[in-house]
C-alpha positions as CSV (number, residue, x, y, z in Angstrom):
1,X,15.5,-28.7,3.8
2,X,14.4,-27.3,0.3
3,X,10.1,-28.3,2.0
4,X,10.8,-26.6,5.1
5,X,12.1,-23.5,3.5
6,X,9.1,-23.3,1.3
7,X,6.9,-23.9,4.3
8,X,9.1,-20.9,6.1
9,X,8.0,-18.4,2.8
10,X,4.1,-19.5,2.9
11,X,4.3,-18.9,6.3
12,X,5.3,-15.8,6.3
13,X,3.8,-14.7,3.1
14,X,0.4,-15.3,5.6
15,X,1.6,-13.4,7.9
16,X,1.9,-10.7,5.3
17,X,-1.6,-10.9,4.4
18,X,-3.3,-11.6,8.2
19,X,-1.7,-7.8,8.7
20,X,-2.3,-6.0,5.8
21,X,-5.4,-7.2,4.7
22,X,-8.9,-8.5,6.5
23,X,-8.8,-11.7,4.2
24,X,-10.5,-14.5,6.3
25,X,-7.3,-17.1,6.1
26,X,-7.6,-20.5,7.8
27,X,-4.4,-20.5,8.9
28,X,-2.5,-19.5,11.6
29,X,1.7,-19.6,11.8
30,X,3.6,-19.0,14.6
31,X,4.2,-15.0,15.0
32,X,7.6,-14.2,16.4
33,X,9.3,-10.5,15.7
34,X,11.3,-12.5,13.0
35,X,8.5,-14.0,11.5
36,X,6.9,-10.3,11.3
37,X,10.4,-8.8,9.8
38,X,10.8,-11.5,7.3
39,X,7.2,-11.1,6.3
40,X,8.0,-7.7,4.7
41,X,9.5,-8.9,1.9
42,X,5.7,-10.2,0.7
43,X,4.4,-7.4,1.2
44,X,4.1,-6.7,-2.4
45,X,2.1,-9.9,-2.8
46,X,-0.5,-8.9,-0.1
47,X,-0.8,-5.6,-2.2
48,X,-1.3,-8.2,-6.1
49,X,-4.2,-10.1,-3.4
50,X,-5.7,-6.7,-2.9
51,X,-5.2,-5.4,-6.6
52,X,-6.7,-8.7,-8.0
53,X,-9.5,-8.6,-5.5
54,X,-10.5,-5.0,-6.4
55,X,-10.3,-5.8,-10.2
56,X,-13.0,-8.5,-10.2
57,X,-15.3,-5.6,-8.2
58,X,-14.6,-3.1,-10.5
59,X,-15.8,-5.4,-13.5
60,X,-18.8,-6.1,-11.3
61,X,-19.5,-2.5,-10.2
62,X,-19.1,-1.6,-13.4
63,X,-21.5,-4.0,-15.8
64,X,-24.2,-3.3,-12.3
65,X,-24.2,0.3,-11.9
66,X,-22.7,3.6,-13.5
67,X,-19.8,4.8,-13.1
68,X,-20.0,7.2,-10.2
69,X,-21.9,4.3,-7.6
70,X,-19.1,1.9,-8.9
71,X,-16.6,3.7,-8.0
72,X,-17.9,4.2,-4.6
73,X,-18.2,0.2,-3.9
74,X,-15.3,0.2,-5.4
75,X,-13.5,2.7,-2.9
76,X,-15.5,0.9,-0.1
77,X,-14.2,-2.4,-1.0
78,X,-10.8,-1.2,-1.1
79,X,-11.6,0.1,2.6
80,X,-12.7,-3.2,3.7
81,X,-10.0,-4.9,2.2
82,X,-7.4,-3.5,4.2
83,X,-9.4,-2.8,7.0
84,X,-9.2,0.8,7.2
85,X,-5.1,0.4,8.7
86,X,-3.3,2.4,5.9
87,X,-6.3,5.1,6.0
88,X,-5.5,5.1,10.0
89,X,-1.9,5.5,9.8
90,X,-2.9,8.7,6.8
91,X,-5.1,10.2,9.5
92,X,-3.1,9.9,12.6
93,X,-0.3,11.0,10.5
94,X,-1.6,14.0,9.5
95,X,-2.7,15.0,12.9
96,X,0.7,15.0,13.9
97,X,2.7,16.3,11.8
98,X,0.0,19.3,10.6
99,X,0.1,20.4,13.9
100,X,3.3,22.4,13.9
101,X,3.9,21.3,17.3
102,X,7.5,20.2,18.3
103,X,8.6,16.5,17.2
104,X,8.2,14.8,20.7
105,X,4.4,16.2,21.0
106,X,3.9,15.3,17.5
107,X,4.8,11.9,18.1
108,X,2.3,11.8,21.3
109,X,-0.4,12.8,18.9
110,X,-0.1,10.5,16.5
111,X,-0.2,7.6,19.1
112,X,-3.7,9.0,20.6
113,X,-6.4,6.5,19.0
114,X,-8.4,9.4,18.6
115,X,-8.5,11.5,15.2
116,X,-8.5,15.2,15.2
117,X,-9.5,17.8,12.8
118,X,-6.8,17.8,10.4
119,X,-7.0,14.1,10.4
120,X,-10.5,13.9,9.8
121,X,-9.7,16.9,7.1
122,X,-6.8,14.6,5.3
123,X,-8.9,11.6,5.4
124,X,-11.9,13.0,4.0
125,X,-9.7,15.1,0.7
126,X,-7.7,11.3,0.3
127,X,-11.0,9.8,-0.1
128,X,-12.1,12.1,-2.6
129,X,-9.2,12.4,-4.4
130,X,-9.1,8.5,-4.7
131,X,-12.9,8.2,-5.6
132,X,-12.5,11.0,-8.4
133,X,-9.4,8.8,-9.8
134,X,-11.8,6.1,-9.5
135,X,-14.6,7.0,-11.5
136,X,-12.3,8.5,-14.2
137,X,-10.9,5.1,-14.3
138,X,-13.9,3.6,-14.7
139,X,-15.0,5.3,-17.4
140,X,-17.0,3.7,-20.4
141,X,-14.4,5.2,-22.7
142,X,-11.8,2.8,-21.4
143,X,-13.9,-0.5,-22.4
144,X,-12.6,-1.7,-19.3
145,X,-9.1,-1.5,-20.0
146,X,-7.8,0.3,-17.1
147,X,-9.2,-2.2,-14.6
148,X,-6.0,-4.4,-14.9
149,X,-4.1,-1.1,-13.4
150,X,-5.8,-2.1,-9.9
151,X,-4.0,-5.1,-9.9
152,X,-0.3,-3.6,-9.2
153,X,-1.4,-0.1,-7.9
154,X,-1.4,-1.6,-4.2
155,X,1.5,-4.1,-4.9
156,X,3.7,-1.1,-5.6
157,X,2.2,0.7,-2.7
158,X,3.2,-1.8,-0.3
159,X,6.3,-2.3,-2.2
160,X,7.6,1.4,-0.9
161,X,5.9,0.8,2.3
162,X,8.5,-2.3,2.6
163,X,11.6,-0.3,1.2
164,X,10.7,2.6,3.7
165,X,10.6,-0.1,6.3
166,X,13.8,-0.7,4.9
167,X,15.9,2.1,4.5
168,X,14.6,5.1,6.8
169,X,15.5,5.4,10.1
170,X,12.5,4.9,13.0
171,X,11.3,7.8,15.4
172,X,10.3,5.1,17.6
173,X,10.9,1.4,18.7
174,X,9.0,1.4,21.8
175,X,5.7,-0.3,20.4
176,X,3.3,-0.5,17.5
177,X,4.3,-1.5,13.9
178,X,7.1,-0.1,13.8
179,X,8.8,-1.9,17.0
180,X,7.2,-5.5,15.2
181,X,10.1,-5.2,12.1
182,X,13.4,-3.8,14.4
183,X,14.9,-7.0,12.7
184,X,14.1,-6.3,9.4
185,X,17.4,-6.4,7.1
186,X,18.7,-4.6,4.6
187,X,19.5,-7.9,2.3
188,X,15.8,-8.3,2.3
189,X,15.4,-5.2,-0.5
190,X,16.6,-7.1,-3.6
191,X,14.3,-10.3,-2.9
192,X,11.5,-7.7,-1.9
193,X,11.9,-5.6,-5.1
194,X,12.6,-8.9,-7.7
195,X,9.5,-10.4,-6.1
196,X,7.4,-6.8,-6.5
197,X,8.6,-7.3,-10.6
198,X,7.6,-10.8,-10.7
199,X,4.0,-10.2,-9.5
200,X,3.7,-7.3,-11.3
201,X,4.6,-7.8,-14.6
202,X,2.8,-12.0,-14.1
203,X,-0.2,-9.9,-13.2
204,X,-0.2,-7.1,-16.1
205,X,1.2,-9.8,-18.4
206,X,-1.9,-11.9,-18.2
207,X,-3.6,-8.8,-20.3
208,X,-0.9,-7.1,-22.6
209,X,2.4,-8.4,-24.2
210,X,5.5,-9.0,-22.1
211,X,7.5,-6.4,-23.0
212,X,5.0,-3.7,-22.7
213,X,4.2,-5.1,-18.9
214,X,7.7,-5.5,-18.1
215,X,8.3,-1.8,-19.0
216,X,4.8,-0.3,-17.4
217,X,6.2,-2.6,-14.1
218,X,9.2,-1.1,-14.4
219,X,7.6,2.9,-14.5
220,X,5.1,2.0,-11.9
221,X,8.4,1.3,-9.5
222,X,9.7,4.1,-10.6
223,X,7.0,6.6,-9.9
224,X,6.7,4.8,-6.3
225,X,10.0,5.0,-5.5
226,X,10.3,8.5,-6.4
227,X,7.1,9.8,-4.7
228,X,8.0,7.3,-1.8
229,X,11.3,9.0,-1.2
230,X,10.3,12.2,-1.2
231,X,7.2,11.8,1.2
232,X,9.3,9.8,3.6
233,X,12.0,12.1,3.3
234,X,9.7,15.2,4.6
235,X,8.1,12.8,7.1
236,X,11.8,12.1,8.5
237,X,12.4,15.6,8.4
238,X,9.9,16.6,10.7
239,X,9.6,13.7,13.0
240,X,13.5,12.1,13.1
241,X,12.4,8.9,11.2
242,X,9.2,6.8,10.8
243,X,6.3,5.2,12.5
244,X,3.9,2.6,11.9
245,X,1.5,5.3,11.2
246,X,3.5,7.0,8.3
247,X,3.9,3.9,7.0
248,X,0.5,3.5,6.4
249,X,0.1,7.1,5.2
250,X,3.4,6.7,2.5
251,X,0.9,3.7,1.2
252,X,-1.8,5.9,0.8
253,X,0.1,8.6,-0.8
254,X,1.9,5.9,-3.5
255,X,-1.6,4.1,-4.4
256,X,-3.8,8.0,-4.9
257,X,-0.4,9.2,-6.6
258,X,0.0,5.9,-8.5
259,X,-4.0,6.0,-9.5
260,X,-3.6,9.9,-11.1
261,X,-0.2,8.6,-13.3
262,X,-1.9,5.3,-14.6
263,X,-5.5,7.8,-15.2
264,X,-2.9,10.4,-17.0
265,X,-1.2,7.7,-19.3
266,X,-4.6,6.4,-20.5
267,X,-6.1,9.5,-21.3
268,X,-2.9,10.5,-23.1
């Protein structure tokens, strides 16, 4: 009983990481839409994979190169890591709801594949913004310090991006990520959320005392949660709940807004 229910977590803690990230993993478990819900809860450790991933390039980028072409493998990497989905779901989001078209023809414009103007627009500023944050972080005045930040910055991301999956309402149910997790449950935020604190402070642990990465684990949620809300709040505003596409766009917003905090606190 106790094997099978382990073999039930790894299971779906791949199928977290076969659709957030572009890792090439062997394996392949069954997908049902229960599979897909349950998954969300490891969300948070697709996001440490990431974060740990883009650490070890960062050191590399940065004993290579200077700072400013390290940061820009750096931001590719990240790219490639996730396959460009979250950056998607930013664009198509902002085509949709910059439009100041009514909610129903918002909605149809965020489900054309095609990106518009202001998507191209909010895209390009995100990158920017993140590649700025980047190079500051990067910085030879840090001795290399800050890297351990890009270890939880995308676990917490994908932590809110699980609790909005969680506890705001859906424009839509009719197809695309959002009709994959209709059977998500609510019991599945404290597991989700003890799981995000685990990884994290394991992760920033590793490099500071535990008391210090217990309470820097404990902001970090904090600053998502708080930026999470209000973003998905607006988005529900305007379009009556949320979509796989603002999904991916709350994750994007968490992980810049998350960069610019830890970049603040350092040069404090």
């Amino acid at each position: 009983m106790v094997g099978k229910r382990v073999i039930g977590w790894l299971s779906e803690l791949v199928l977290a990481l076969q659709f957030l990230t572009r890792l090439p993993l062997p394996l392949q478990p069954e997908f049902t839409t229960a599979a897909a819900a349950r998954s969300v809860t490891w969300y948070p450790l697709a996001g440490l994979a990431v974060g740990s991933l883009l650490t070890l390039a960062a050191w590399l980028a940065s004993v290579l190169l200077p700072t400013l072409p390290a940061a820009v493998l750096v931001l590719i990497a990240w790219a490639a890591l996730t396959g460009g989905l979250h950056l998607d779901g930013w664009m198509d989001t902002a085509d949709g709801v910059l439009s100041h078209r009514s909610r129903e023809r918002m909605l149809e414009i965020m489900r054309d594949s095609r990106v518009g103007a202001m998507g191209v627009i909010a895209g390009v500023l995100l990158l920017l913004f993140k590649l700025s944050l980047l190079a500051s972080l990067l910085e030879p005045r840090f001795a290399g310090d800050a890297l351990i930040w890009l270890g939880v910055i995308p676990l917490w991301s994908r932590w809110w991006m699980s609790v909005a999956v969680i506890g705001w309402p859906r424009a839509r149910v009719d197809g695309g990520m959002a009709g994959l997790l209709v059977e998500v449950k609510r019991r599945q935020l404290l597991p989700l959320t003890l799981l995000a604190l685990l990884g994290s402070v394991c992760w920033l642990a590793a490099w500071m005392p535990l008391v210090p990465a217990l309470l820097v684990s404990l902001a970090a949620l904090a600053v998502a949660a708080v930026t999470g809300a209000a973003g998905a709040w607006w988005l529900t505003r305007k379009l009556g709940g949320l979509t796989g596409d603002t999904y991916g766009a709350l994750n994007e917003g968490v992980e810049a807004l998350l960069l610019a905090v830890a970049i603040a606190y350092l040069g404090g």
